[in-house]
C-alpha positions in Angstrom: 6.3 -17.9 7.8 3.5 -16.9 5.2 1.2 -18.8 6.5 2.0 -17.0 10.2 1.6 -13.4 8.7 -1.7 -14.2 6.8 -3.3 -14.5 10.2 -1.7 -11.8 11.9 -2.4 -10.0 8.8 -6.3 -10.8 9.3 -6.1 -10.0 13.0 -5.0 -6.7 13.0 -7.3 -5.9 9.9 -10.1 -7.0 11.6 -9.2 -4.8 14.9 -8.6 -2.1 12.2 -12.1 -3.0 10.5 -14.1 -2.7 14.5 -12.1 0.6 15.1 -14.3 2.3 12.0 -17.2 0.3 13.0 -17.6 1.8 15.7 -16.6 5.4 14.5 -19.7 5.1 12.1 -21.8 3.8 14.9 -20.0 7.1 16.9 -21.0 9.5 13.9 -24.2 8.2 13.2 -25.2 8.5 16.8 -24.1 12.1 16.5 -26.9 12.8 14.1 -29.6 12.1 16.2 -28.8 15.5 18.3 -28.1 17.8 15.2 -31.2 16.8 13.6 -33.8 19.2 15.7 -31.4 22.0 15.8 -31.1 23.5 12.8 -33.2 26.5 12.9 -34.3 28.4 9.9 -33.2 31.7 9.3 -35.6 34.6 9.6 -36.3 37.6 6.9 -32.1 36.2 6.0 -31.3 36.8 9.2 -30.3 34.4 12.0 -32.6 33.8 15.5 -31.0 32.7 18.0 -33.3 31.6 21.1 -32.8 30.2 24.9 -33.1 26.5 22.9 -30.9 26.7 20.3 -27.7 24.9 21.1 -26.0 25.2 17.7 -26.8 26.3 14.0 -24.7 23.4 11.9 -25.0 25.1 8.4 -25.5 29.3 8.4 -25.6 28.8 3.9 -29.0 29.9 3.9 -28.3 32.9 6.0 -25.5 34.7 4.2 -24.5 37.2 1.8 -21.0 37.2 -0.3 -19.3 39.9 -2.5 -16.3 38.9 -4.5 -13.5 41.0 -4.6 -11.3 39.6 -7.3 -8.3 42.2 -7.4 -8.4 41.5 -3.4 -8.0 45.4 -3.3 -11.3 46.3 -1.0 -11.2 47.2 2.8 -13.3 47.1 5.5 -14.9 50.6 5.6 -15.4 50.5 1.9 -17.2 46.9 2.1 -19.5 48.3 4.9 -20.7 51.9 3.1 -21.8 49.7 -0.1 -24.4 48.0 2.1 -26.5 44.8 1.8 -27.2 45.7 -2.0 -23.7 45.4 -3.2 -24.1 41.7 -1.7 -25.6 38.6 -3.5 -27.7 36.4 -1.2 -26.6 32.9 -1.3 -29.1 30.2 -1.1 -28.3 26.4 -1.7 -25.9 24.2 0.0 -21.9 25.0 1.2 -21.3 28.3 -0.2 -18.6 27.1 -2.8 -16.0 28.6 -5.7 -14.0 26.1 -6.4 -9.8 27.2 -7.0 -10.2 31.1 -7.2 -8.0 34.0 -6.5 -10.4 36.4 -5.6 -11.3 37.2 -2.0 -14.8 36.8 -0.8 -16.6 39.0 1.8 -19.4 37.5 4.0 -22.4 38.8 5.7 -25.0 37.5 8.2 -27.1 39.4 11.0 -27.9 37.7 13.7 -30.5 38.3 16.5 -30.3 37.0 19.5 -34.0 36.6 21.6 -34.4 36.2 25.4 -31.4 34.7 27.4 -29.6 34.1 24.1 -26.9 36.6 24.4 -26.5 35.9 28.0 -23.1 34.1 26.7 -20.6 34.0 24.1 -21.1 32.3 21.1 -18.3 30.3 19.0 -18.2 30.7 15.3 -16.1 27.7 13.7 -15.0 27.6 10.0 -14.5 23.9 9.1 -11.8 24.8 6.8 -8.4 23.9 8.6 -6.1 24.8 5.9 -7.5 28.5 4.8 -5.1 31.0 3.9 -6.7 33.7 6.5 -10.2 35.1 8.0 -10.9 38.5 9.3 -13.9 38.9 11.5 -15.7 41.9 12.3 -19.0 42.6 14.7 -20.9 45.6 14.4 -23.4 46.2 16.5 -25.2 49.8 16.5 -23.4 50.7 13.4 -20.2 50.5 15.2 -17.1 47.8 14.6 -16.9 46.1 18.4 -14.9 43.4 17.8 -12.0 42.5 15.0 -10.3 39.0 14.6 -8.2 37.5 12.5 -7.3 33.6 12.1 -5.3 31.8 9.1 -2.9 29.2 8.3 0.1 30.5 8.8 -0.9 31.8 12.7 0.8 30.6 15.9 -2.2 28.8 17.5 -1.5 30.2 20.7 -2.4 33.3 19.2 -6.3 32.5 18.3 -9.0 32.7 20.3 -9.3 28.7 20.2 -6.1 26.4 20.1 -7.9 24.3 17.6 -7.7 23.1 13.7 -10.2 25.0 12.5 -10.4 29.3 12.2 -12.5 29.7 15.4 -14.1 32.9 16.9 -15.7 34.0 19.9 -18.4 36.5 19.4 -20.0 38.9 22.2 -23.8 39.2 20.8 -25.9 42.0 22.2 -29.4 40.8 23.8 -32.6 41.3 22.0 -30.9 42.8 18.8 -29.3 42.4 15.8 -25.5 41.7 15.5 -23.9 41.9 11.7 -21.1 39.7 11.0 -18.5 40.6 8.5 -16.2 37.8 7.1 -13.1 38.6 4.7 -11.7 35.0 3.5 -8.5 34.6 1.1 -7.6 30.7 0.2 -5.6 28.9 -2.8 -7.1 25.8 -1.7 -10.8 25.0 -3.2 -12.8 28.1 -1.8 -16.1 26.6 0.5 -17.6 27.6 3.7 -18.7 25.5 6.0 -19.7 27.9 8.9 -21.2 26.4 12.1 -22.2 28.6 15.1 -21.8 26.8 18.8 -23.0 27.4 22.2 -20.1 27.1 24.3 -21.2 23.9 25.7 -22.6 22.6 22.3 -18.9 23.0 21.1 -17.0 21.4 23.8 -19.2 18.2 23.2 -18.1 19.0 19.3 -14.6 18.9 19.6 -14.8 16.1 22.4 -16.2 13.7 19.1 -14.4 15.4 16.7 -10.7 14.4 18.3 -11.9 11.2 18.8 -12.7 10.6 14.9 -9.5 11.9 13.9 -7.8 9.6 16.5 -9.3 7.2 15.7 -8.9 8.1 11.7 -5.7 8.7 12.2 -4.6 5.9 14.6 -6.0 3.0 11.9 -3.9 4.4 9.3 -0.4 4.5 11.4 -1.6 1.1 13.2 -1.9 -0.6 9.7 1.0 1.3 8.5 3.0 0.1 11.4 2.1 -3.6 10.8 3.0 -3.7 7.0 5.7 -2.5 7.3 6.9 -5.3 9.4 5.8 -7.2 6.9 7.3 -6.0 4.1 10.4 -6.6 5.7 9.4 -10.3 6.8 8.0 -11.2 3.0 9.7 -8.4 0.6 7.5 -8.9 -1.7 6.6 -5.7 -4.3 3.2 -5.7 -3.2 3.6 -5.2 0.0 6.4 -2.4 0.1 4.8 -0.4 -2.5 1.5 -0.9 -0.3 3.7 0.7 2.8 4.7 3.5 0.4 1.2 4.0 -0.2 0.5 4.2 3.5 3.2 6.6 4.4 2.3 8.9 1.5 -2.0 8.7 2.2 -0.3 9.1 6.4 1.2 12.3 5.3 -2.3 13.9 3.1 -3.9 12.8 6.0 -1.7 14.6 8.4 -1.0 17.8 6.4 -5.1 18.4 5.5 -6.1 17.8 9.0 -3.3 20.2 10.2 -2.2 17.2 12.6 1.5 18.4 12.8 0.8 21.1 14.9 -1.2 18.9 17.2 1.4 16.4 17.2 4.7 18.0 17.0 3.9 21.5 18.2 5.1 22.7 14.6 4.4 22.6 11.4 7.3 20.5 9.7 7.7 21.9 5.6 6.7 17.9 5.2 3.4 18.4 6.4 2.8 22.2 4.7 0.1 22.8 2.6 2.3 24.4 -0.4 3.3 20.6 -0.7 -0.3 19.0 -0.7 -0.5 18.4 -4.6 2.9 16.9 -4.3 1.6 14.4 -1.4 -1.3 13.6 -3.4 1.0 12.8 -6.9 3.0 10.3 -4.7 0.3 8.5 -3.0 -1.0 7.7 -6.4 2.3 6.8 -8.2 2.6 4.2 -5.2 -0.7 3.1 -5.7 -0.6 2.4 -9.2 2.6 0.2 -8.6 0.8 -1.3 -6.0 -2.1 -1.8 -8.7 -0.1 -3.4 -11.5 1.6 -5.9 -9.0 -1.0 -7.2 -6.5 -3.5 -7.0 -9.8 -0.7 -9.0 -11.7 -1.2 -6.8 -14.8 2.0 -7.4 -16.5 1.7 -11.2 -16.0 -1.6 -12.1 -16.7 -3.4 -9.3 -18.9 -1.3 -7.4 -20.7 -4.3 -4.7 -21.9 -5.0 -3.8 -18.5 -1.5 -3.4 -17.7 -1.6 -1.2 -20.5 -3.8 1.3 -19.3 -2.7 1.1 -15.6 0.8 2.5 -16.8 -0.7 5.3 -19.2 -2.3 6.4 -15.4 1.2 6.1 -14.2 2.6 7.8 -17.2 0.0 10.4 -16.4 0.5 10.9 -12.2 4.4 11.0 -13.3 4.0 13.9 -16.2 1.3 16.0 -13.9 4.3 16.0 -11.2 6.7 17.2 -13.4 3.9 20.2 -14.3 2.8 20.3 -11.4 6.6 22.3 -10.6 6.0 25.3 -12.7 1.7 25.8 -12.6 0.3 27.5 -10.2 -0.6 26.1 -6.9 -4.4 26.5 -7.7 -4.3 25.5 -11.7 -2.2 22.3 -10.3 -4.4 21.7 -7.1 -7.6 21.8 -9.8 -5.9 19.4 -12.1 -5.2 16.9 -9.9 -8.4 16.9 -8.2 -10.1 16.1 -11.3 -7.5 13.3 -12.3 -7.7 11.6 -9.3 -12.0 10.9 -9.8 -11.0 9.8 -13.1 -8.1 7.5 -12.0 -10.5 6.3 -9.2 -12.9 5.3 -11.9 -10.4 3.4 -14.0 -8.8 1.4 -11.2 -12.6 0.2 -10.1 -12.8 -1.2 -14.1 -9.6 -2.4 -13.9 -9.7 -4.5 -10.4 -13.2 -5.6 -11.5 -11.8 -7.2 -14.6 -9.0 -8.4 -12.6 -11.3 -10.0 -10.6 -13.9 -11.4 -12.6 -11.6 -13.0 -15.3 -8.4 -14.2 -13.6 -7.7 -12.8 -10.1 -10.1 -13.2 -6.8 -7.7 -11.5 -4.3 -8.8 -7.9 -6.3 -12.2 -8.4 -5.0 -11.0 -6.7 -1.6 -9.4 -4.0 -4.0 -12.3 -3.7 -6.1 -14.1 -2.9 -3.0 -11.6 -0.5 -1.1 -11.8 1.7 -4.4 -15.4 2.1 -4.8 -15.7 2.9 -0.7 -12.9 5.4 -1.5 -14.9 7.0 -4.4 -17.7 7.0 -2.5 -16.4 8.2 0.5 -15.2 11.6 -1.9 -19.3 11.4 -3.8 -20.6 11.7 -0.2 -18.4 14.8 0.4 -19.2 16.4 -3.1 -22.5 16.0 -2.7 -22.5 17.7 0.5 -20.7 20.3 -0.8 -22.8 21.4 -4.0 -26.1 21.2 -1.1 -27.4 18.2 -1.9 -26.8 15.7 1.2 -27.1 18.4 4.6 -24.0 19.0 6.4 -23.6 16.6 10.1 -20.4 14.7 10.9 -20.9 11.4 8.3 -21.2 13.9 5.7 -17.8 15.9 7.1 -15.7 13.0 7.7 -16.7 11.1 4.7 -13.7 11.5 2.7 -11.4 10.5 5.6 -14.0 7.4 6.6 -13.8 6.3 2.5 -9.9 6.1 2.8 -9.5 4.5 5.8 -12.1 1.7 4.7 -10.1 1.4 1.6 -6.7 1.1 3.5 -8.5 -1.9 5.2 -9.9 -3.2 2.2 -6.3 -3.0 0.7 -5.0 -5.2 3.6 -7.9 -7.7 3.0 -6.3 -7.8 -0.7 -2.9 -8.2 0.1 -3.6 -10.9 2.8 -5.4 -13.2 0.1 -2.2 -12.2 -2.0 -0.1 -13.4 0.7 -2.3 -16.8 0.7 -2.4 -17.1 -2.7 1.4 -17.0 -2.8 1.5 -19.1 -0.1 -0.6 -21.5 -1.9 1.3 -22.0 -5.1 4.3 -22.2 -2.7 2.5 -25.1 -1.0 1.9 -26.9 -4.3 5.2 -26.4 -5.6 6.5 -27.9 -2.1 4.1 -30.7 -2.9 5.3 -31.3 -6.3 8.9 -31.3 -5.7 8.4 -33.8 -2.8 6.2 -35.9 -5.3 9.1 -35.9 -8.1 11.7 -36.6 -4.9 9.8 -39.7 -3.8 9.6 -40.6 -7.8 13.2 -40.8 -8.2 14.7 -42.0 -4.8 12.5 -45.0 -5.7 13.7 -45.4 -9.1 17.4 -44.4 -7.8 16.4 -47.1 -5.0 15.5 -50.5 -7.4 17.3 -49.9 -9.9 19.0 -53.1 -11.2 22.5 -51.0 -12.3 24.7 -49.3 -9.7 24.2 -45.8 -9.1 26.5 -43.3 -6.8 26.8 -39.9 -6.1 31.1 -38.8 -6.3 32.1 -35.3 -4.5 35.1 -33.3 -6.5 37.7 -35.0 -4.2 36.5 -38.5 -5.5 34.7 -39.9 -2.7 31.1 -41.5 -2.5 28.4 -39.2 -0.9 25.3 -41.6 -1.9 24.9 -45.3 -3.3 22.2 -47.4 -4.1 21.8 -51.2 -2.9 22.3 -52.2 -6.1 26.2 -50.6 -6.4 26.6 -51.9 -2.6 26.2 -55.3 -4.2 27.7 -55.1 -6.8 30.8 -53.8 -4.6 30.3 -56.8 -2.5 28.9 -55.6 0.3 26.0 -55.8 2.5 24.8 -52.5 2.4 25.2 -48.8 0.9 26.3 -47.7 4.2 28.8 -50.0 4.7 29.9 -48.7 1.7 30.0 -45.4 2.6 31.9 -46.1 5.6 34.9 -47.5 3.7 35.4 -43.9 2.6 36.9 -45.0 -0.4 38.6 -43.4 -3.8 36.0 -44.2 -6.2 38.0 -43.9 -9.5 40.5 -46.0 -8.0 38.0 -48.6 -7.2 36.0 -48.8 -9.9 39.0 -47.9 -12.7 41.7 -50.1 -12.2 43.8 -49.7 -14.9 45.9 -46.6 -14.4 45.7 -45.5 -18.0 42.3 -46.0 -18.4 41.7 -43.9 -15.5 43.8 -40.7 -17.1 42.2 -41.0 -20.3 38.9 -41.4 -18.6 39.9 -38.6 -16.3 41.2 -36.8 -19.5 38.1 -36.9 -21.4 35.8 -35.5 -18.6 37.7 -32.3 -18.5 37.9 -31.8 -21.9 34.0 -32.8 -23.2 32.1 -33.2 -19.5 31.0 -36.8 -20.9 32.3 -40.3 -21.4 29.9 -43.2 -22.0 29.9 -46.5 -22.5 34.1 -47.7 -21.0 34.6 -51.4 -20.0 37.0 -51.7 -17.3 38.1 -53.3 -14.4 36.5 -52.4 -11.1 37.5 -53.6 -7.5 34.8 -55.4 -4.2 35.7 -55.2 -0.9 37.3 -58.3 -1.1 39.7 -57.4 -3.8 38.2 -59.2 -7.1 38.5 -57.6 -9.9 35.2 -57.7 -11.7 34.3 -56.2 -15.7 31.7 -53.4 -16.1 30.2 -50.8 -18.4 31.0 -47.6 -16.9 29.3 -44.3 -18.2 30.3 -41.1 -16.4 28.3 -37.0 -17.2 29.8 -33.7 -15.1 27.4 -31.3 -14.7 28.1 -27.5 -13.2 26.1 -26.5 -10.9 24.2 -22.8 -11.6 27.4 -20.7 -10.4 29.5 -22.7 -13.0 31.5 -24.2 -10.2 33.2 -27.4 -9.4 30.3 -29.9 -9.5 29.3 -32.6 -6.9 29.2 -36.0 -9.2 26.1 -37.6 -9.1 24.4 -40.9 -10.5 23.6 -40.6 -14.2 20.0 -39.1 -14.7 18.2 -41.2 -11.4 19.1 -38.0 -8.6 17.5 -34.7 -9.2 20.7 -33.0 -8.2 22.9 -31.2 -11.3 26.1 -33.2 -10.7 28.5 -35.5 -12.6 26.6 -39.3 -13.1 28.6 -42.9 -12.8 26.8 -46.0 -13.8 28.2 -49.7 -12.5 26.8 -52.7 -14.2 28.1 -56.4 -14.1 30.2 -57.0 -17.5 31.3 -60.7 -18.4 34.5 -61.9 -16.2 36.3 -64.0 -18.6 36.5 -61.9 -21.5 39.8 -61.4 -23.0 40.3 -57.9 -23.1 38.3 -54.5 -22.8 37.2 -52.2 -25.3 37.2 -48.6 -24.4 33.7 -46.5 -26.6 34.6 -42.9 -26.1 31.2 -41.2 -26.7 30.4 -37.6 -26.0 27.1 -36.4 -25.3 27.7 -32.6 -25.2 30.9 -30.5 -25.1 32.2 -29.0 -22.3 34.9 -26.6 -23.1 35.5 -25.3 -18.8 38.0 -27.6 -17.3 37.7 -29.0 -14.1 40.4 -30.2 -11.8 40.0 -34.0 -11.3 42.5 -35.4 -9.1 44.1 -38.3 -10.9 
């Protein structure tokens, strides 16, 4: 059965593994035809010509004003002019976790056939509180839009994730745009300006990413699960717990559950994002400690992976009377540093006692990178193109597959030691049915209701016949064969429930053909697990943990018997011998 999921397990990883080969191959390909148009702004103020298809990144063309006590209109943003704006010039305009609200301004100017069509301005930034647009053109407001998180989708100009708007440039002049943007989520801007065209190609690559994003996650998820219910091993269902809570993030950031339920469900709401992000790691440090073996096999790291826990477990409990944006900031910070520590920790795993964390060595440093990418791009230091975007959601999904690399070589290492354990039981077996086999005593195996279940060829002769299963087939009482004498039987009997052992009784004993015949009898009852009725096996020569009955040819023409009553080791239960 193990052995049957490992390679499924590896099959449906390695699908997994093609499925984001290719959507780097996809993204990367993508590049090629954003990298000659991205034209630089002019005086600060944007040129559009008959070539341009799309500007990817408008930082260097705008101008922001905060407005902290959120308290300024329209009108009174427009009278102040450019001056009361600061010109921003560096990478994705970014402020972090803020309260205030942040006007935006860019002119653009639009040459030749240019403004012959609309133009699509797209803010990559799915879960924003709200946007208001506003054109002027000739000093006069011509168009006013407003998009947010909270809208009915059939409602915007665009039925897509992101705050889209359609804007109506003037020909051969210069069109100001005014932006007013409120959001208790981290506060960046990554504006793009489409041609119509340009953006249809956009979103054609963009749902396929997320598809396929999306569909590797719920495919893995799927097939662990399964799993987990197959194997049940910790591992594995904390690893599905993992999933489902990383499916969620995934779905509730990416705004998904409108796309795929026509709703938005208060499970995939952004007021619960923090919350999503607390559980995904709480099941990812149990996951941690147990396909790591921590608590087993290093009990310092095990240490510090549940101070992290202790940690994810304390910021939830916070995390229910801060602020959305104080919590948001925490946790943001807390998961780098508990990114950092579980790439230590599986390294040491791995180099000291455990191979299978190689894989989750791996899937954490792709994760953390996937996130450095994303900073980077961010603060302005990597440019802005679809790698860059999707990073964070590429690093996960390679470190979901890199965590099902790590629990398939858990699986074979289980599998393994399962393997050799078989082996060595199998080994001791063969051991003892041979001993149990030539031994020169008789040895027999006696079930509760007194009747032989095994013999060796030695007691067979001894009984006088010609074989243990001839033996067997008599079906015979075996204290009535091999005790004769009715009182020693009872005190024999006697003995046994009261102390569990009785070594060392001469008696009488009965063949098939009726001789009576002396021998040494010894006789052990042990309980099996449950502390129930045992089956009564042959002394210490079968593995099984049953009573023991040892028959040995005594000298025939002795006079009498002598009866040696020794106990090996009390037994106060009493057992219900039939005498």
């Amino acid at each position: 059965m193990r052995q049957r999921h490992y390679s499924t397990s590896l099959s449906v990883v390695r699908v997994a593994l093609r499925v984001l080969v290719a959507l780097l191959i996809l993204l990367t390909a993508s590049l090629s035809s954003s990298a000659s148009i991205q034209p630089a702004c002019r005086d600060g103020s944007l040129v559009l010509n008959s070539s341009t298809t799309s500007v990817r990144d408008l930082s260097r063309c705008i101008w922001y004003l905060e407005d902290p006590q959120q308290q300024l209109d329209f009108n009174t943003v427009k009278d102040r002019g450019l001056s009361a704006f600061t010109r921003h010039d560096g990478g994705v305009l970014n402020f972090g976790y803020t309260e205030s609200a942040y006007w935006v301004r860019f002119d653009v100017r639009t040459l030749g056939s240019a403004g012959a069509s609309d133009w699509i301005l797209e803010l990559a930034l799915p879960l924003v509180d709200e946007v208001r647009l506003y054109l002027v053109q000739g000093g006069e407001v011509v168009q006013q839009s407003r998009a947010g998180y909270q809208d009915n989708w059939t409602e915007r100009d665009l039925a897509v994730p992101n705050p889209t708007f359609r804007l109506g440039l003037l020909p051969d002049a210069v069109n100001t745009v005014y932006l007013r943007i409120t959001n208790t989520n981290t506060f960046r801007l990554p504006l793009t300006l489409w041609h119509p065209d340009a953006y249809i190609q956009k979103v054609s690559v963009d749902e396929v990413v997320r598809g396929l994003l999306l569909g590797a996650v719920l495919a893995i998820l799927a097939y662990n699960l399964f799993v987990a219910v197959s194997v049940r091993e910790r591992s594995n269902i904390y690893y599905v717990l993992y999933l489902v809570s990383a499916a969620i993030f995934i779905v509730t950031e990416q705004v998904h559950g409108i796309q795929l339920l026509d709703s938005r469900p208060a499970l995939f709401d952004k007021a619960y994002l923090h919350f999503q992000i607390i559980m995904t790691w709480f099941w990812g440090l149990l996951m941690a400690r147990h396909l790591l073996e921590t608590p087993e096999r290093s009990a310092d790291l095990d240490q510090v992976l549940r101070l992290c826990l202790y940690s994810v477990v304390v910021t939830g409990v916070l995390s229910l009377f801060l602020p959305y944006h104080v919590a948001m900031e925490w946790i943001v910070i807390g998961s780098l540093v508990l990114s950092v520590v579980l790439i230590v920790v599986s390294y040491l795993s791995w180099r000291y006692y455990n191979p299978a964390a190689r894989s989750y060595f791996f899937a954490w440093t792709l994760a953390l990178i996937g996130f450095g990418v994303y900073a980077l791009t961010v603060m302005g230091y990597l440019p802005l193109n679809p790698l860059t975007n999707y990073s964070p959601q590429i690093g996960l999904t390679a470190q979901i597959i890199l965590f099902s690399f790590a629990l398939a070589d858990r699986i074979k290492q289980v599998q393994g030691e399962a393997l050799g354990w078989s082996q060595r039981a199998l080994s001791n077996l063969q051991r003892y049915q041979s001993l149990f086999d030539n031994a020169i005593e008789g040895v027999f195996q006696m079930s509760p209701d007194r009747r032989f279940i095994t013999v060796n060829p030695a007691m067979a002769e001894l009984m006088g016949y010609s074989s243990a299963r001839d033996l067997l087939a008599r079906n015979l009482d075996v204290l009535e064969t091999c005790i004769v004498d009715d009182q020693v039987r009872q005190k024999v009997v006697a003995q046994l429930e009261a102390e569990g052992t009785i070594k060392g009784v001469e008696t009488r004993y009965l063949t098939c053909d009726g001789e009576e015949r002396w021998a040494n009898i010894s006789l052990h009852t042990v309980y099996d697990a449950k502390g129930e009725l045992p089956i009564w096996k042959a002394l210490a020569l079968m593995p099984q943990k049953v009573a023991s009955v040892s028959v040995s040819s005594a000298n025939a023409n002795r006079s009498g018997w002598k009866r040696k009553w020794r106990a090996t080791r009390p037994r106060p239960r009493a057992s219900s011998w039939p005498t």
